[in-house]
Each structure stands twice: as C-alpha cells, then as structure tokens.
DOPA-763943 format. One line per 10 residues: number of its first residue (from 1); their letters; for each residue x, y, z of C-alpha. Coordinates in steps of 0.1 Angstrom, whole numbers, plus 5000, padded with zeros to 4 digits. Each point is the difference from the previous one (the first is absolute). Layout:
NUM = a = X:Y:Z | ...
END
This chain:
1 = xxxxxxxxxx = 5000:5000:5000 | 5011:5036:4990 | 4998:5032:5018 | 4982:5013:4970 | 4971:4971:5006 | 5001:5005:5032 | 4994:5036:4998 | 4973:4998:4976 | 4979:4978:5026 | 5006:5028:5022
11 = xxxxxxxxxx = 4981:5024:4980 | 4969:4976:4999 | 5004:4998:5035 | 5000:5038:5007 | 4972:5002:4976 | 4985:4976:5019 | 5006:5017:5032 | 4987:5032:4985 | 4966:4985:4994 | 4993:4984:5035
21 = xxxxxxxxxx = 5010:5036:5015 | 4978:5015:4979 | 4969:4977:5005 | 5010:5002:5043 | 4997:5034:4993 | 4965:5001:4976 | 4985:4972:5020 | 5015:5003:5035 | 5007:4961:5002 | 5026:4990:5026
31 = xxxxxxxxxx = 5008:4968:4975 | 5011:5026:4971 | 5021:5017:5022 | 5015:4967:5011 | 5006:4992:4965 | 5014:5034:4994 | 5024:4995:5023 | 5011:4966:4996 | 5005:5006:4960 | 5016:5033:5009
41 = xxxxxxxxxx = 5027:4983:5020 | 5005:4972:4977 | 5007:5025:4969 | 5026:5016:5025 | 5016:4966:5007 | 4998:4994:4962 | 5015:5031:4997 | 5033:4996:5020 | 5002:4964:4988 | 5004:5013:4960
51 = xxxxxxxxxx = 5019:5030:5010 | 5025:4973:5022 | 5003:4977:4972 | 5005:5030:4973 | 5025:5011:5021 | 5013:4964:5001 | 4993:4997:4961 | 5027:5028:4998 | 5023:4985:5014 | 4997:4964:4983
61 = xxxxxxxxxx = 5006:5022:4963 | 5029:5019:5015 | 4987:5029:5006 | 4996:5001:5039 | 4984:5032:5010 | 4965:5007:5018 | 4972:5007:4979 | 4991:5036:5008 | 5017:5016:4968 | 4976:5003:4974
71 = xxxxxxxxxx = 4962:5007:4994 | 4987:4965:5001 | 5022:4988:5034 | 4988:5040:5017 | 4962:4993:4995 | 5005:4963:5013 | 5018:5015:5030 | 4972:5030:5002 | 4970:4973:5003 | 5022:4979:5025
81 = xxxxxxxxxx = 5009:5026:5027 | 4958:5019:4990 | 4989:4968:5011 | 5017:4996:5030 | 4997:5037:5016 | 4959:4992:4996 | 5004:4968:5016 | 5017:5008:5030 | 4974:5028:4999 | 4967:4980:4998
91 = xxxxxxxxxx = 5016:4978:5028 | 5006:5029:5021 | 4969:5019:4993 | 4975:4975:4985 | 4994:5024:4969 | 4994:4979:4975 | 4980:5028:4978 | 5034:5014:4993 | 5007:4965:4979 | 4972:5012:4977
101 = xxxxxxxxxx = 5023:5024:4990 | 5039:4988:5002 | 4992:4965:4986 | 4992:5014:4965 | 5038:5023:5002 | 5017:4965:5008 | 4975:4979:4968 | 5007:5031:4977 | 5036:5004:5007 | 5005:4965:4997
111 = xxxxxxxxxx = 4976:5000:4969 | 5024:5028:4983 | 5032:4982:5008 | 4981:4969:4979 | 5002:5020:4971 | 5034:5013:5001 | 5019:4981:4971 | 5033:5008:5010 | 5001:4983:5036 | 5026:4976:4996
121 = xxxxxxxxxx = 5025:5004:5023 | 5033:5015:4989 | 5031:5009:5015 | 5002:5033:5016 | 5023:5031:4986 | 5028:5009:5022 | 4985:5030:5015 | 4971:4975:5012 | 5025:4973:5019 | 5000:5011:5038
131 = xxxxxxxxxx = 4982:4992:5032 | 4989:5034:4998 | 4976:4994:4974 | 4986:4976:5021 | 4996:5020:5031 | 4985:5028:4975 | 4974:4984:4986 | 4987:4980:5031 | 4997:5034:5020 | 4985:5016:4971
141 = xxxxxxxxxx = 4973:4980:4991 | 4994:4988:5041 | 4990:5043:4995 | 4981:4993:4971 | 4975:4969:5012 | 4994:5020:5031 | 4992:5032:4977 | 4981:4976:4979 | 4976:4993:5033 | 4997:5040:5009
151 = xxxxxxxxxx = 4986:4999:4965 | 4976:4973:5006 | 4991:5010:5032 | 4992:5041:4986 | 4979:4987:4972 | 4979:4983:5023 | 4997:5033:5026 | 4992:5018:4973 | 4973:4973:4994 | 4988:5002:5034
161 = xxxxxxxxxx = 4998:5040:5003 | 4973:4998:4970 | 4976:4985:5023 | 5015:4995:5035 | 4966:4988:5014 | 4986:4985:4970 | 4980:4965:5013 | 5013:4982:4972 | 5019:4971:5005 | 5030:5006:4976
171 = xxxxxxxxxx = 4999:5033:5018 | 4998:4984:5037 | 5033:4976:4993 | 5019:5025:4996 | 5023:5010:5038 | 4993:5036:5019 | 5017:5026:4982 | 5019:5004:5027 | 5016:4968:4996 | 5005:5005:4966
181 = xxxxxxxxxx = 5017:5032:5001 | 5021:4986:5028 | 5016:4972:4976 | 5000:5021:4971 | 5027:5021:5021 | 5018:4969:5016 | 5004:4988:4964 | 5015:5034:4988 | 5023:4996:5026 | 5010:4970:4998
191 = xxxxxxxxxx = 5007:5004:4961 | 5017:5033:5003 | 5023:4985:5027 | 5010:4977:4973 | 4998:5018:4972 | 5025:5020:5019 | 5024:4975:5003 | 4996:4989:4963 | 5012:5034:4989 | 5032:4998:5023
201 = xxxxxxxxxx = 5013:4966:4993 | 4991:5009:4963 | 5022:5030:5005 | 5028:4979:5012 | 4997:4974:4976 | 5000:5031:4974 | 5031:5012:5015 | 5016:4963:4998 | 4988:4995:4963 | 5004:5038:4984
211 = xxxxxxxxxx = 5022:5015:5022 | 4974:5026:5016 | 4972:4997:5023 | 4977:5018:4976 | 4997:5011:4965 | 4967:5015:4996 | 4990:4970:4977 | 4961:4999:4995 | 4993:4968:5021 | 5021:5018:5031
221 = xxxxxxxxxx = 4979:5033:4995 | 4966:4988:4998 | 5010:4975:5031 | 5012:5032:5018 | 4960:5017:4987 | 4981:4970:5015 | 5023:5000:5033 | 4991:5041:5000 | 4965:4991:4996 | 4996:4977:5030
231 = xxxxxxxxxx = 5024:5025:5021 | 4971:5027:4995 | 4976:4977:5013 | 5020:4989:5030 | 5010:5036:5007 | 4961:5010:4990 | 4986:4972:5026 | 5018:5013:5026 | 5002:5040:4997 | 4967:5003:4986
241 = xxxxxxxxxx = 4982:4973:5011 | 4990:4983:4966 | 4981:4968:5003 | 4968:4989:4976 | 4995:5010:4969 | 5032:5015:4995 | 5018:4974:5014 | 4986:4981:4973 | 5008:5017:4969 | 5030:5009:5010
251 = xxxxxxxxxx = 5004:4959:5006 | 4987:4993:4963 | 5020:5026:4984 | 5031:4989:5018 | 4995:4966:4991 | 4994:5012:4961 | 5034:5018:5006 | 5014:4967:5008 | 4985:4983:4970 | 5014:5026:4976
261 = xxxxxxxxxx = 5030:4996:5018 | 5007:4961:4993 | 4978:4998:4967 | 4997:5037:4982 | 5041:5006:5003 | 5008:4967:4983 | 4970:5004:4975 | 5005:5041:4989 | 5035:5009:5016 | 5035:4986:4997
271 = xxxxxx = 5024:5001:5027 | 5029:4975:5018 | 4970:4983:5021 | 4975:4991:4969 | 4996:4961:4993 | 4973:4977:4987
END
C-alpha cells in the first residue's frame, strides 16, 4: 500500500466525517455526532500514516527529506494538524458544531491536493535541505489550522447574531455567543503565537539558505500582512475591547490573508518561497 492510496481513503473518510457533523448538526442525533467523531479521527490517523510512509517513501527513492516542501505534501500537512487542533477541541469543549465547518477545510484541502498532477516527490533544492525548514513549516501551519478554526468559529457567530433567539433548531445547536467569541479569540491566539514562531525560524532558515534574514520577497511580506493583521486584533481586543462581530471579521479576513498567503503568492507572484 502507497501513501498516495492511503491518502485518497482519507479524503473519503473526511468526506465522510463532514457528512455525519453535518446531519448531528441538522438533526441533533448524538449517533451522528458519534460518527462524526470516530470518522474524523480515523482520517487524522490516516493522515499521519500516509504522510509517515511518504516521508518513508522518500527515503526508499533516495531522496530522504520530510514532506512539507511543496503544494501537494503542505495541504496534506494543513488537513493533518486542522484536524487535530478541532479534536483536542471537541474533547475539551464538546463542540462538535464547529466540525460542521472544519471537516469540509480538511475534505477540500485534501480534495485539491487530489488534483495536483505534479505531486511526486522529488528531491529538494539546496536552499530547501535544513531542519529549519522543518521547524518552519510545522510552526507555521500549527498557526494556520488554529486560524482556520477562528474562521469557523466567526462564521458561525455571525450566524448566531442574525437571530440570537431564534427557536429554530439549527439555530438552538449552535453554543452562547459568549462561548463562541471566547474560542474565536483562544484560536487567534493560539495561531498567532505560532505564526510568530513560523516567521522567526523562517528568518533563520532564510539567513542559513540566502545569506539574510529577510529579502522583502512576496511570500515574506504578505506573511509579515497576515501577522500585522492578527496583531491589530490582539492589540484591538485588549485596548479597545473588541469582541463579537468584529472579532469575527477581522477572524475571516485574517484567515483570507493567510489563504492568499500560501495559495495567491504561488499562483499570481513569484518569489524564493513559491512551489507547487
């Protein structure tokens, strides 16, 4: 068996997993949320199992490097660590409504990284070949699945503050906003300690590979405007007292930040960090 089989089944399974959230959600049955769950852990155990054994698949070709260095092995590693910040999240808070919504980023960013044709693995550039890369992209996308639940999490306040007291049950499942905003800002948090820690070993790698610790290149930049954005909102939170609704778009447009980040520089801007 192949990582790349093995990683296919783990799209059906997140799929899968995506559906029973959904129907605990519509219909409020503790067995879909079960299910949920269940497949929702098995996709992240799938998960790690083909990223292990691509990583291992490396190594048997002569390549030898972890798979974190182009498009295909960065949205394997995005659903992987997505996955696992909501689980450790439903177990400590029982909010499984949030699955609804980061289920379908893990199926859809393991649906896109189906259809990459180029996503054989290949031996890395010089530039590439250091731990630093490793510790890089682990811290940075450790930011970006906990972003990626701030995003979940302010699509569904804004959902609630339509109709906070609205009898219906879709409505009803859905926590206090209180709660909500609560995790929205734990999640920012979280992701921006992270994210923060991406951009510094990435500087230090930079300085290793290139000789500076930065250039200015586009991928750098728009990292440094997504870090700025979630700094306003820190700062915001606690100077001005933001929370709610503006908590929320700020969490959505941060997270589009870090979207255009990892998938608009490498589709409309060149630079030393693009890759596909």
């Amino acid at each position: 068996m192949t990582s790349s089989l093995v990683l296919s089944i783990v799209t059906f399974l997140y799929a899968a997993s995506m559906t029973a959230y959904w129907g605990a959600w519509i219909f409020r049955r503790d067995a879909f949320g079960r299910a949920a769950t269940a497949l929702g852990a098995a996709g992240l155990l799938g998960n790690l199992a083909g990223f292990v054994m691509r990583w291992v698949e490396s190594y048997q070709m002569g390549v030898g490097h972890v798979p974190l260095s182009n498009m295909y092995e960065s949205l394997i590693f995005f659903s992987m660590m997505s996955m696992a910040v909501y689980l450790v999240m439903e177990r400590q808070y029982g909010l499984k409504v949030l699955g609804a919504f980061v289920a379908p980023l893990c199926f859809l960013a393991m649906a896109y990284a189906s259809l990459i044709k180029d996503s054989g693995i290949r031996p890395l550039v010089p530039a590439l070949k250091s731990n630093w890369l490793t510790a890089h992209v682990f811290t940075c996308f450790l930011g970006y699945a906990a972003f990626a639940l701030a995003f979940g999490l302010g699509i569904i306040y804004l959902v609630k503050t339509r109709k906070p007291d609205s009898p219906h049950p879709l409505m009803k499942a859905l926590p206090e906003m209180g709660v909500i905003d609560e995790l929205m800002y734990q999640n920012v948090l979280f992701g921006f300690l992270f994210l923060t820690l991406g951009i510094i070993t990435g500087a230090v790698w930079a300085n290793t590979a290139w000789g500076r610790y930065w250039s200015w290149d586009n991928k750098e930049t728009w990292s440094l405007i997504t870090w700025l954005i979630y700094a306003a909102l820190i700062h915001s939170r606690h100077v001005r007292g933001w929370e709610g609704k503006r908590l929320a778009w700020f969490s959505i447009g941060g997270f589009a930040a870090v979207l255009f980040t990892w998938f608009g520089v490498n589709l409309f801007l060149s630079g030393l960090h693009s890759y596909t």
